[in-house]
PyMOL commands that place a pseudoatom at each C-alpha (Angstrom):
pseudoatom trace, name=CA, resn=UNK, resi=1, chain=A, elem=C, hetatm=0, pos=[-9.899, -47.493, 31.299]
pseudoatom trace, name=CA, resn=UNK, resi=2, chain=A, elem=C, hetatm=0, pos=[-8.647, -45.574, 34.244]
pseudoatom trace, name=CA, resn=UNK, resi=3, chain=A, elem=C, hetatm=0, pos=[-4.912, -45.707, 35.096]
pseudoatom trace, name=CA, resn=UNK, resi=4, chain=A, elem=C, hetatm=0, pos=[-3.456, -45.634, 38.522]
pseudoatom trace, name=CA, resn=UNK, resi=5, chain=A, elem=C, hetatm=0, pos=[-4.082, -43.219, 40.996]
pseudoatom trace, name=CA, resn=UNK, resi=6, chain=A, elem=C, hetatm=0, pos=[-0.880, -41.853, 41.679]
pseudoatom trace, name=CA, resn=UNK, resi=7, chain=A, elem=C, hetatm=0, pos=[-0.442, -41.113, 38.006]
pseudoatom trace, name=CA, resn=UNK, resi=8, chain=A, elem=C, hetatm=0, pos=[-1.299, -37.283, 36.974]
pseudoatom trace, name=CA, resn=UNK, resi=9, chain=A, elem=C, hetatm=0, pos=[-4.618, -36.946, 34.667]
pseudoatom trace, name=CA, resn=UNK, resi=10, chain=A, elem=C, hetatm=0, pos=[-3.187, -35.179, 32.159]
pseudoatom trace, name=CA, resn=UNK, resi=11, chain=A, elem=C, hetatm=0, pos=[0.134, -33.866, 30.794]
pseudoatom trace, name=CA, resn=UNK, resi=12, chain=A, elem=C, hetatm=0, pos=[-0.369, -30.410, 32.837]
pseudoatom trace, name=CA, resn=UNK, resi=13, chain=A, elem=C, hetatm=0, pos=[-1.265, -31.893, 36.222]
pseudoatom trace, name=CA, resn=UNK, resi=14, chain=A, elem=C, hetatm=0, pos=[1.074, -30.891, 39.283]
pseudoatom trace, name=CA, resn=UNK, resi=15, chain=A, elem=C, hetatm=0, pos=[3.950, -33.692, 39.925]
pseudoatom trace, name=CA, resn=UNK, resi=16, chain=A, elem=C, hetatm=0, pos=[3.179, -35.130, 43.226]
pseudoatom trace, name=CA, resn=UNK, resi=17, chain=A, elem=C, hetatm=0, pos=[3.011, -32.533, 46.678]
pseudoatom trace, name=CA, resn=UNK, resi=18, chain=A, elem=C, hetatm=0, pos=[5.371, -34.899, 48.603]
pseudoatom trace, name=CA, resn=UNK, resi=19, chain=A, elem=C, hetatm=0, pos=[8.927, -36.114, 48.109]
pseudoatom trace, name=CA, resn=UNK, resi=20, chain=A, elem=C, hetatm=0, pos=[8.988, -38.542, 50.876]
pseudoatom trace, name=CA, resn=UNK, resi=21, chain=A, elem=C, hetatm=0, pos=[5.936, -40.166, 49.275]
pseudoatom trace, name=CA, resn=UNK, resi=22, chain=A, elem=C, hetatm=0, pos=[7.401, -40.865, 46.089]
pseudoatom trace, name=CA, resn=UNK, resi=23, chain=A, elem=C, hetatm=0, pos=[10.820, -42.077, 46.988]
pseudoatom trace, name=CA, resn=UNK, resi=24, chain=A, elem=C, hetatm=0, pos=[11.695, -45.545, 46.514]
pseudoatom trace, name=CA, resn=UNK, resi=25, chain=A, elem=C, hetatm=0, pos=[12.453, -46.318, 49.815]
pseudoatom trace, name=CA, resn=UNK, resi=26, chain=A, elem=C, hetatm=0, pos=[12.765, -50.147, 49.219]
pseudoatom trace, name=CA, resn=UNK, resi=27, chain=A, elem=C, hetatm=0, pos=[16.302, -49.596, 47.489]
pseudoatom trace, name=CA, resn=UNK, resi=28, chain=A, elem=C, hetatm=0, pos=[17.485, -49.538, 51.329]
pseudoatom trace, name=CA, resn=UNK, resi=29, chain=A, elem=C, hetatm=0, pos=[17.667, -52.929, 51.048]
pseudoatom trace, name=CA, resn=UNK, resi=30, chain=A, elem=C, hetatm=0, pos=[20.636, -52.713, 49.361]
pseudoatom trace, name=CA, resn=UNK, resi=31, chain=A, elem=C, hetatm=0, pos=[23.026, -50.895, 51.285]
pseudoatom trace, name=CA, resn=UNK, resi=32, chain=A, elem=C, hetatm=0, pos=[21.416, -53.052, 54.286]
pseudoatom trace, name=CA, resn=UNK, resi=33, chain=A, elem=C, hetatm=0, pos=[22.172, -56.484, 52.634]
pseudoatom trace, name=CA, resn=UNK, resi=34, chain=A, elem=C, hetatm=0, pos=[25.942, -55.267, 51.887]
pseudoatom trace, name=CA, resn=UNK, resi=35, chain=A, elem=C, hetatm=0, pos=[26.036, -54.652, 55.422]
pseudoatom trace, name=CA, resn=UNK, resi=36, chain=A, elem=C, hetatm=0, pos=[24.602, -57.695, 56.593]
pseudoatom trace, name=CA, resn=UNK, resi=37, chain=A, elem=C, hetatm=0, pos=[27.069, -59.268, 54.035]
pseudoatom trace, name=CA, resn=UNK, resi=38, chain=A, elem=C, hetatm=0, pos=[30.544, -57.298, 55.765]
pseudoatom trace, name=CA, resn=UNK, resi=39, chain=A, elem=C, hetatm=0, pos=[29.048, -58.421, 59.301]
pseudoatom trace, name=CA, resn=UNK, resi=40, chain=A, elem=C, hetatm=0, pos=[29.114, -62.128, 58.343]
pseudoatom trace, name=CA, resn=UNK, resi=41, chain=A, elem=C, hetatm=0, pos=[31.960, -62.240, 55.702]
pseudoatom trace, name=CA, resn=UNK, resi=42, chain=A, elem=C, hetatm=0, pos=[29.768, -63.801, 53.408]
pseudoatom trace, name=CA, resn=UNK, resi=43, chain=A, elem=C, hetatm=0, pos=[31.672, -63.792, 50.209]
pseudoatom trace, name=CA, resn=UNK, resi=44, chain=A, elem=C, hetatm=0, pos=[28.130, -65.764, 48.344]
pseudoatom trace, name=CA, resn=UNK, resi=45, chain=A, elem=C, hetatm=0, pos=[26.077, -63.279, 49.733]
pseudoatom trace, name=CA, resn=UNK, resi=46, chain=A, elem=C, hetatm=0, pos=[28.477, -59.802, 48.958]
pseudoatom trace, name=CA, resn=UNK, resi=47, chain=A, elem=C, hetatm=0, pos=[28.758, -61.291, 45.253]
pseudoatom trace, name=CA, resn=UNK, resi=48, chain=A, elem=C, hetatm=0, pos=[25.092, -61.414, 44.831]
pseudoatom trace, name=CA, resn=UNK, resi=49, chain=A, elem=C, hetatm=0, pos=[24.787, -57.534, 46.102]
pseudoatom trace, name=CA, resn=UNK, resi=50, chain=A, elem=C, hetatm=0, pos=[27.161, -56.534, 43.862]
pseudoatom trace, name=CA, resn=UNK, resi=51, chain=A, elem=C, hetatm=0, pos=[25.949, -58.353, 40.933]
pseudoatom trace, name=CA, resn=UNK, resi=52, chain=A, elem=C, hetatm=0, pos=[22.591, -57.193, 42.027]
pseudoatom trace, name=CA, resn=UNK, resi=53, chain=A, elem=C, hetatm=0, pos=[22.962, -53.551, 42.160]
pseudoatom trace, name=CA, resn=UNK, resi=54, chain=A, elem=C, hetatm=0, pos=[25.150, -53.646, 39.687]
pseudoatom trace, name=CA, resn=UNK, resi=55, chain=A, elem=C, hetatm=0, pos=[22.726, -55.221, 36.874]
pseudoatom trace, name=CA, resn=UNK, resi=56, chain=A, elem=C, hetatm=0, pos=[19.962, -52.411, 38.549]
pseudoatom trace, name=CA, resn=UNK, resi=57, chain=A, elem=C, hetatm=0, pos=[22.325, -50.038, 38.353]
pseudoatom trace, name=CA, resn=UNK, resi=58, chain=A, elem=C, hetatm=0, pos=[23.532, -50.390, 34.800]
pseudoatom trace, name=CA, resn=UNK, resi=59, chain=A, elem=C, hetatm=0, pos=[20.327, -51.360, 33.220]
pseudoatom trace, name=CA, resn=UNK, resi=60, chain=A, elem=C, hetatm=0, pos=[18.724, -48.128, 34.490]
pseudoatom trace, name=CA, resn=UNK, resi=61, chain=A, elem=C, hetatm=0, pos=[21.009, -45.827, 33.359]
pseudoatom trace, name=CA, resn=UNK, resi=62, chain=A, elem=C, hetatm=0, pos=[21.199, -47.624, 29.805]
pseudoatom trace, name=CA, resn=UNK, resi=63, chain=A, elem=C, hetatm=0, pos=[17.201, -47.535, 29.539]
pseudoatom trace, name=CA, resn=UNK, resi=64, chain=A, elem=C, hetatm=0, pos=[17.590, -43.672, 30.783]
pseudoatom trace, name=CA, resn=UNK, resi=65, chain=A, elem=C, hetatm=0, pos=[20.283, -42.631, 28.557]
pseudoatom trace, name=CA, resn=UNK, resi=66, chain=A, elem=C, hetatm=0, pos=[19.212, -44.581, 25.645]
pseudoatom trace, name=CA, resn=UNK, resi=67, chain=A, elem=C, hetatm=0, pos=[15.567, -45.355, 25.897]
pseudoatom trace, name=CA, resn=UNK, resi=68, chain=A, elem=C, hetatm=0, pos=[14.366, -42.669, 28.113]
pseudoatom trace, name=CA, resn=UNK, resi=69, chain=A, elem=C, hetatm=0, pos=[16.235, -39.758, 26.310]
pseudoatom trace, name=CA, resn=UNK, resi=70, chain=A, elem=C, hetatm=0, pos=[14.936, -40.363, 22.656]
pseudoatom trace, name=CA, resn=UNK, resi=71, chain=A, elem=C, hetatm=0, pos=[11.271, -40.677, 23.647]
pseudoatom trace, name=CA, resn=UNK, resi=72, chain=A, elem=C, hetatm=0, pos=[11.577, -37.264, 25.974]
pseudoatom trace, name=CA, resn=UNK, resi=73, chain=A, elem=C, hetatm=0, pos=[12.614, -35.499, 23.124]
pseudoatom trace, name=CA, resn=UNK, resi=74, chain=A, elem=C, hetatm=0, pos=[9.916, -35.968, 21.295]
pseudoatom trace, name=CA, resn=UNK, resi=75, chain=A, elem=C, hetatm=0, pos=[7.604, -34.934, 23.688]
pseudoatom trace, name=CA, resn=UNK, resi=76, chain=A, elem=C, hetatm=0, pos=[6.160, -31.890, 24.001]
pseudoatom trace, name=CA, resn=UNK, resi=77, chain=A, elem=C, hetatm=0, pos=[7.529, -29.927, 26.793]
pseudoatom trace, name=CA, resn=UNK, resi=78, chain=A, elem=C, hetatm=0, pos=[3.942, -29.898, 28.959]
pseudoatom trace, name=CA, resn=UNK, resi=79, chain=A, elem=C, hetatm=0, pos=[4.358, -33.465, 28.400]
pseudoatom trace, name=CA, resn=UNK, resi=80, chain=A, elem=C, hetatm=0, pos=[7.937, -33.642, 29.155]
pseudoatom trace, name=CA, resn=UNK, resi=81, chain=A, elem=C, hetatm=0, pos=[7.732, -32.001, 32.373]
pseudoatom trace, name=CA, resn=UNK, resi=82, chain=A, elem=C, hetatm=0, pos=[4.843, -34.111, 33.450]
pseudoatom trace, name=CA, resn=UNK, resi=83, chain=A, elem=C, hetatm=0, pos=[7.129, -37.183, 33.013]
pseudoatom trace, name=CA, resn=UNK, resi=84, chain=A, elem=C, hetatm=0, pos=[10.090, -35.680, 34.762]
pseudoatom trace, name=CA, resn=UNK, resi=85, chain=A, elem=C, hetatm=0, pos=[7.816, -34.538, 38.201]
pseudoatom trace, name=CA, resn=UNK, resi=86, chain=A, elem=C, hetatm=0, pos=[6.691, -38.481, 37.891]
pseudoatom trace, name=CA, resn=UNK, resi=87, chain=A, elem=C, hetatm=0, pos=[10.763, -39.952, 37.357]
pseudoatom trace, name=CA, resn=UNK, resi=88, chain=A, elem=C, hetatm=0, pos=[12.772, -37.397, 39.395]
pseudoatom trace, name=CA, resn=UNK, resi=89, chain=A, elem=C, hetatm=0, pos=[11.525, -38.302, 42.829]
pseudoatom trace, name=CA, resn=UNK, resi=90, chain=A, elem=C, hetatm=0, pos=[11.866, -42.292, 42.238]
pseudoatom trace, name=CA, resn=UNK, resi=91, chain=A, elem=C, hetatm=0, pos=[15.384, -41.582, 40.979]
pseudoatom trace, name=CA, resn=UNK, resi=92, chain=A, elem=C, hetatm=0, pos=[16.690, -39.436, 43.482]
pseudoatom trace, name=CA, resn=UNK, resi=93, chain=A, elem=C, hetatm=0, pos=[16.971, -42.544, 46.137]
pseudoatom trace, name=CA, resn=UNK, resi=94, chain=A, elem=C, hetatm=0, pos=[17.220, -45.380, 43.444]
pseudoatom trace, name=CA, resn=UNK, resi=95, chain=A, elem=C, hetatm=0, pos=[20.557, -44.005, 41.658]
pseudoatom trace, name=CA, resn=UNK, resi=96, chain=A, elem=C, hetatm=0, pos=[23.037, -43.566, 44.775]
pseudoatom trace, name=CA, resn=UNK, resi=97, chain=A, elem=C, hetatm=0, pos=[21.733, -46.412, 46.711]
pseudoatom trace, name=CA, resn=UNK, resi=98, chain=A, elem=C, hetatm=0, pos=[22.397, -49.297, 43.835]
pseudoatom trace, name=CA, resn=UNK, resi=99, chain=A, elem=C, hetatm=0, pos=[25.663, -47.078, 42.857]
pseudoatom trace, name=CA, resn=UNK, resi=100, chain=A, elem=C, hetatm=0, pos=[27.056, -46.575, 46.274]
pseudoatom trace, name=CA, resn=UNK, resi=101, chain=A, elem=C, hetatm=0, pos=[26.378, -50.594, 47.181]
pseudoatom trace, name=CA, resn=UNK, resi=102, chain=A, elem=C, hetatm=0, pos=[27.801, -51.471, 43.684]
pseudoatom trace, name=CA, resn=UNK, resi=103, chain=A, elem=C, hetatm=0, pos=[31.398, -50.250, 44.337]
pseudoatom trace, name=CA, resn=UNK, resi=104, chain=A, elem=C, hetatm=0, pos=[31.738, -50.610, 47.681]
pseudoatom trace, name=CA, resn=UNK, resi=105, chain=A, elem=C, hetatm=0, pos=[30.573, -54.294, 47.533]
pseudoatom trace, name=CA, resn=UNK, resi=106, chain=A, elem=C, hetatm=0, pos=[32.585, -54.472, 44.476]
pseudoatom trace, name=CA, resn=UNK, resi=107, chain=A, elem=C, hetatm=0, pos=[35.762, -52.669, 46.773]
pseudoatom trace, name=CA, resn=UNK, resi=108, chain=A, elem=C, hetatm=0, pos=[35.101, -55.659, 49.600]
pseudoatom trace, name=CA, resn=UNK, resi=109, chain=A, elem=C, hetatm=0, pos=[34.500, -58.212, 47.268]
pseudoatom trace, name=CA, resn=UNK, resi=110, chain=A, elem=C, hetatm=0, pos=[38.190, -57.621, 45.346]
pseudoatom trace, name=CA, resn=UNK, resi=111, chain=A, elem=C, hetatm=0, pos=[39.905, -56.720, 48.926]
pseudoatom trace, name=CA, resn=UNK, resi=112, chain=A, elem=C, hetatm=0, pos=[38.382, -60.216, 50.231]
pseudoatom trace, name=CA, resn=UNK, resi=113, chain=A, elem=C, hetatm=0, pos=[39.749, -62.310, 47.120]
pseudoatom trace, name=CA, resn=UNK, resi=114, chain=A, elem=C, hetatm=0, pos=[43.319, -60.703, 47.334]
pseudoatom trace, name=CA, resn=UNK, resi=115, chain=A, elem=C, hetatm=0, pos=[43.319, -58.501, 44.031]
pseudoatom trace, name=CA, resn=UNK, resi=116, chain=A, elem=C, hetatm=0, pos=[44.443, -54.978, 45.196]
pseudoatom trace, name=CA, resn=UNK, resi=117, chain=A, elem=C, hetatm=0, pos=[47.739, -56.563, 45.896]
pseudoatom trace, name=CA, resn=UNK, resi=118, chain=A, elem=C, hetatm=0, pos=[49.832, -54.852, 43.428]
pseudoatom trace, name=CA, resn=UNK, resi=119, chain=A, elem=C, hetatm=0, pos=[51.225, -58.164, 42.369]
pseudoatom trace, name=CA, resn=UNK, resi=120, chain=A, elem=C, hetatm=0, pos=[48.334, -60.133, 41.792]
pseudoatom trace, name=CA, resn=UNK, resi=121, chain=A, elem=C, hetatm=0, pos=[47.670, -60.371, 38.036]
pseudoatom trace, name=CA, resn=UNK, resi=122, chain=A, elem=C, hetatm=0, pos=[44.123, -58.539, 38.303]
pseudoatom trace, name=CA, resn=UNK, resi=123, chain=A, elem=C, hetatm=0, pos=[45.414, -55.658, 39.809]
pseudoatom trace, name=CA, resn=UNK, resi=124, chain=A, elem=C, hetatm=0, pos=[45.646, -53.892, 36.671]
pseudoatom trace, name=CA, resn=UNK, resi=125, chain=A, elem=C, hetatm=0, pos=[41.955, -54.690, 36.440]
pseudoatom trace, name=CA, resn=UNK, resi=126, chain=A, elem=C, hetatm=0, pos=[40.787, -53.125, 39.942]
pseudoatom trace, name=CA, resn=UNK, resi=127, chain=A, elem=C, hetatm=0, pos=[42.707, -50.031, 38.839]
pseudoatom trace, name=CA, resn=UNK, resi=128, chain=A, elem=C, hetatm=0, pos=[40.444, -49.646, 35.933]
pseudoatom trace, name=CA, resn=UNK, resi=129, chain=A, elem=C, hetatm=0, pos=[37.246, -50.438, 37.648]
pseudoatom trace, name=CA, resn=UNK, resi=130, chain=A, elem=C, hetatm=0, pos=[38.143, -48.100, 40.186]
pseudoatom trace, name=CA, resn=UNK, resi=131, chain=A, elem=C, hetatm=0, pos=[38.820, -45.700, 38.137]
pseudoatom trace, name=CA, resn=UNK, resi=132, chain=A, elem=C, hetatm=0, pos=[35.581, -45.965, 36.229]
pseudoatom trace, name=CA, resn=UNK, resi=133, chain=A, elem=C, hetatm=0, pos=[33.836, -46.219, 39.127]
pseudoatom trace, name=CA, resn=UNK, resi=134, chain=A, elem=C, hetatm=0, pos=[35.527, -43.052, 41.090]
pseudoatom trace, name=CA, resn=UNK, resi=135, chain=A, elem=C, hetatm=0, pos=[34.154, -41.059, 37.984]
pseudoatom trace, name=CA, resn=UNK, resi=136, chain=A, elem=C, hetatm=0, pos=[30.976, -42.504, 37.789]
pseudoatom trace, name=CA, resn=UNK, resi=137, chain=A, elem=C, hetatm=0, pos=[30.269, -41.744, 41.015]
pseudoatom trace, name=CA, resn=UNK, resi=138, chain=A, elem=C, hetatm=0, pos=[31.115, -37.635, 41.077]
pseudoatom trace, name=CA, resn=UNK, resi=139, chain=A, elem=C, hetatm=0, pos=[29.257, -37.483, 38.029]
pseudoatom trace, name=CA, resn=UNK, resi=140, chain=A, elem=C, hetatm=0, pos=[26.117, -39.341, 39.925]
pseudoatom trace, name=CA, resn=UNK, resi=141, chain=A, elem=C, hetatm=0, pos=[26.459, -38.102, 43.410]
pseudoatom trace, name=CA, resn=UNK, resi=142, chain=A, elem=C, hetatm=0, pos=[27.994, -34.342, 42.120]
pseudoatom trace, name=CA, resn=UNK, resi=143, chain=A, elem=C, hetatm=0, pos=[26.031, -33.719, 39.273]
pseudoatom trace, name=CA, resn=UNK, resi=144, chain=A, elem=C, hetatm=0, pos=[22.857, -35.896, 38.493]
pseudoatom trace, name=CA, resn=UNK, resi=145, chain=A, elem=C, hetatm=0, pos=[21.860, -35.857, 42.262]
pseudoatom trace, name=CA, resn=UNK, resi=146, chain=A, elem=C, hetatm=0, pos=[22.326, -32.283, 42.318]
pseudoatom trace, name=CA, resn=UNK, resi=147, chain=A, elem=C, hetatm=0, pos=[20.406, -31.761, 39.365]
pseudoatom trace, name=CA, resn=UNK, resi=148, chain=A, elem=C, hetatm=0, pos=[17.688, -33.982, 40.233]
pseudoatom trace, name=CA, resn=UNK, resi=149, chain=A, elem=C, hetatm=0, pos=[17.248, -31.803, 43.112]
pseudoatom trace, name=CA, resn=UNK, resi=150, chain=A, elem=C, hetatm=0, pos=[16.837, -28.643, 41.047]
pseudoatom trace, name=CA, resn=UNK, resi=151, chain=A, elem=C, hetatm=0, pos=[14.658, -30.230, 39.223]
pseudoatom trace, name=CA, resn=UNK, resi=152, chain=A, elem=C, hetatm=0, pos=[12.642, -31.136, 41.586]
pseudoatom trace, name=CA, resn=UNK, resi=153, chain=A, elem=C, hetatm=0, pos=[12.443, -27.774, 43.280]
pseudoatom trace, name=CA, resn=UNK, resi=154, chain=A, elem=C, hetatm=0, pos=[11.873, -26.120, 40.307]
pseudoatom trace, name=CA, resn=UNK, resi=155, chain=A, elem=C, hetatm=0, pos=[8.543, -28.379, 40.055]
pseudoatom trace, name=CA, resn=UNK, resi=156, chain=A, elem=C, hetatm=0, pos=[7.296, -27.342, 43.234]
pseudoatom trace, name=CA, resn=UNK, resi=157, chain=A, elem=C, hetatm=0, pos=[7.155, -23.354, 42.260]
pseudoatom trace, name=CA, resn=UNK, resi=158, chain=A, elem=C, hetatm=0, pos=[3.766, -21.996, 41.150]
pseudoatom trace, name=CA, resn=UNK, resi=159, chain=A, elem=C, hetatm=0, pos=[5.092, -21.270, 37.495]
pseudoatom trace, name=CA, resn=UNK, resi=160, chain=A, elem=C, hetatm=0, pos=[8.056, -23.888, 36.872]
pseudoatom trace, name=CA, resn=UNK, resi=161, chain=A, elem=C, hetatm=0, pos=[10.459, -22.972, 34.405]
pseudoatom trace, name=CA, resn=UNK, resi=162, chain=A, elem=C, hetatm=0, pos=[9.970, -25.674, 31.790]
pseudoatom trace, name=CA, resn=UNK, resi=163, chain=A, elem=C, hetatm=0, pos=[12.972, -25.107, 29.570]
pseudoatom trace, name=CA, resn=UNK, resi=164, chain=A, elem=C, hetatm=0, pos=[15.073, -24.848, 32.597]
pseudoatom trace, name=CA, resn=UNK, resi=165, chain=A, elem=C, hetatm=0, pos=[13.836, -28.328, 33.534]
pseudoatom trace, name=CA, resn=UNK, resi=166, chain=A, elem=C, hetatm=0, pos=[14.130, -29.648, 30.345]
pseudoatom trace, name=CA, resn=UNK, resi=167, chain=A, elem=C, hetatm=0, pos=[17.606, -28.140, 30.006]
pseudoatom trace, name=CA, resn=UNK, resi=168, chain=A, elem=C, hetatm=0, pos=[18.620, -29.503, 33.513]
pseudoatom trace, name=CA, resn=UNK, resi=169, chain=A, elem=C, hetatm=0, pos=[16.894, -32.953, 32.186]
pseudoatom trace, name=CA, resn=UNK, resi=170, chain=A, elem=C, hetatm=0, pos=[18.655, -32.970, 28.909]
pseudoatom trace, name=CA, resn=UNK, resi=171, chain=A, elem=C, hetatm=0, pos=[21.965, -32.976, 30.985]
pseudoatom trace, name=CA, resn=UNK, resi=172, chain=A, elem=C, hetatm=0, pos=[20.971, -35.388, 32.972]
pseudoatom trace, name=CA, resn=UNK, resi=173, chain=A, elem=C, hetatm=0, pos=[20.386, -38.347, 30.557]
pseudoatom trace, name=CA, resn=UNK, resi=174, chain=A, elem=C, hetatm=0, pos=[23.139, -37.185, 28.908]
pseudoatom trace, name=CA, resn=UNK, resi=175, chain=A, elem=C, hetatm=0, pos=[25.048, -38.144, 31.919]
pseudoatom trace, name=CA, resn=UNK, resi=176, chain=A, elem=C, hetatm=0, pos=[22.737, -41.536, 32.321]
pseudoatom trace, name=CA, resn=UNK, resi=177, chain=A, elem=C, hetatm=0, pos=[24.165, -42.083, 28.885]
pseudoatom trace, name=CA, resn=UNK, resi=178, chain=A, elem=C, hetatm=0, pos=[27.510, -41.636, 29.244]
pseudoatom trace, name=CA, resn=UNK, resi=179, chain=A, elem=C, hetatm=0, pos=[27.760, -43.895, 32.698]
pseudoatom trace, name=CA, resn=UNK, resi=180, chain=A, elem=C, hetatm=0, pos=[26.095, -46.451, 31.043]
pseudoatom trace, name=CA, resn=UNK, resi=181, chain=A, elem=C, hetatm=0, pos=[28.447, -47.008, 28.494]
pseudoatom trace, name=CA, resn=UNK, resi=182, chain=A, elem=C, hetatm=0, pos=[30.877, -46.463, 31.452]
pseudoatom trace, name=CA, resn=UNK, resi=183, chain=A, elem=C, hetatm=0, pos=[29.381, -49.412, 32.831]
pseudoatom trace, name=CA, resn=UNK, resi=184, chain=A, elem=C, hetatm=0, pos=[29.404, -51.516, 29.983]
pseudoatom trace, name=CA, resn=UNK, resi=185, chain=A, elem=C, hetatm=0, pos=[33.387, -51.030, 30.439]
pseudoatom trace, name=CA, resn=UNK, resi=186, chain=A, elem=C, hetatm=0, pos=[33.560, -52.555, 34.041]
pseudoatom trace, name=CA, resn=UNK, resi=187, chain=A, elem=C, hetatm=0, pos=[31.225, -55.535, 32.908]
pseudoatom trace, name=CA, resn=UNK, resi=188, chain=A, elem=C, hetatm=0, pos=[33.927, -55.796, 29.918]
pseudoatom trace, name=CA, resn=UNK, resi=189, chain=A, elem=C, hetatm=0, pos=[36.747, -55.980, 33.092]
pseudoatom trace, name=CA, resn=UNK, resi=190, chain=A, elem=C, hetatm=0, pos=[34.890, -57.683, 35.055]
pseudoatom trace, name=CA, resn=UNK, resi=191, chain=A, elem=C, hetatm=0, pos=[34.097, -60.863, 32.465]
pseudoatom trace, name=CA, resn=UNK, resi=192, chain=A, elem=C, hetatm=0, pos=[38.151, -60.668, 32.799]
pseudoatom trace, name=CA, resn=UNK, resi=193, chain=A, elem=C, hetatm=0, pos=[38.124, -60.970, 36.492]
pseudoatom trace, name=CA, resn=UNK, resi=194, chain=A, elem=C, hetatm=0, pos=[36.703, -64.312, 35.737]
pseudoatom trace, name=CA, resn=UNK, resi=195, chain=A, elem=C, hetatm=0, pos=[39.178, -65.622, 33.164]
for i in range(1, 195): cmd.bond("trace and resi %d" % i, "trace and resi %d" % (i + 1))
show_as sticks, trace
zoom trace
């Protein structure tokens, strides 16, 4: 049985030749329906986004850090690399879009209901998710982006560096990891936002 196309033949085949045809371009819709969202003061609709990107967000980076990671290790690394050329470029859009949507929807959406008043009883609550949040996103847009990138530059030499990549990788999901447990801490606050 033949698999798709797009996919490489075997474990040494190049990753794809171009970027822009591998990025998934359709997570635009979420930055454009939290914009659509501001412009009509939609409070239904800005929930939704959040929750939405939020869910994407979060359930990525747990399958990543915690499914992803344990099966990569085992692979060989011709193997490992051929999976990486395939992930990196569907990442490298996919990550900051739901993340970036996520908070700031998450920023409106607390702003609209009158929490970052310091004396409304939640505020204690927006501090922490802003908090997590503020760190997830350096380590996503200052160090997984970043090293998605190399990764994906390394690929496109003649004679990529495959312990480099893995190396770079390793960090990566690492980070995945880590933010997802980070985000199992803001869906702990924000089951309190709700009681």
């Amino acid at each position: 049985m033949a698999g798709p196309s797009h996919l490489p033949t075997s474990p040494t085949a190049a990753p794809p030749t171009s970027l822009a045809g591998q990025i998934t371009w359709w997570t635009l819709a979420f930055p454009l329906m939290l914009v659509v969202a501001l412009l009509r003061h939609d409070l239904y609709l800005l929930n939704w986004i959040h929750v939405l990107s939020g869910a994407l967000w979060t359930g990525a980076d747990l399958f990543m850090g915690f499914v992803l990671g344990p099966v990569m290790r085992r692979l060989d690394p011709t193997a490992r690399t051929a999976v990486i050329a395939l992930l990196v470029p569907r990442t490298l859009l996919y990550f900051p879009m739901v993340s970036l949507t996520t908070g700031t929807a998450g920023w409106y959406l607390v702003s609209w209901l009158g929490y970052t008043d310091p004396t409304s009883p939640a505020y204690g609550l927006v501090l922490i998710a802003l908090g997590l949040v503020g760190v997830m996103t350096v380590m996503g847009l200052g160090f997984l982006l970043p090293n998605s990138l190399r990764i994906w530059f390394e690929l496109r030499r003649p004679q990529p560096d495959r312990a480099r990549i893995g190396r770079i990788n390793r960090i990566n999901i690492w980070l995945a990891g880590s933010q997802g447990v980070m985000q199992i801490a803001i869906i702990v606050v924000m089951a309190k936002f709700v009681t």
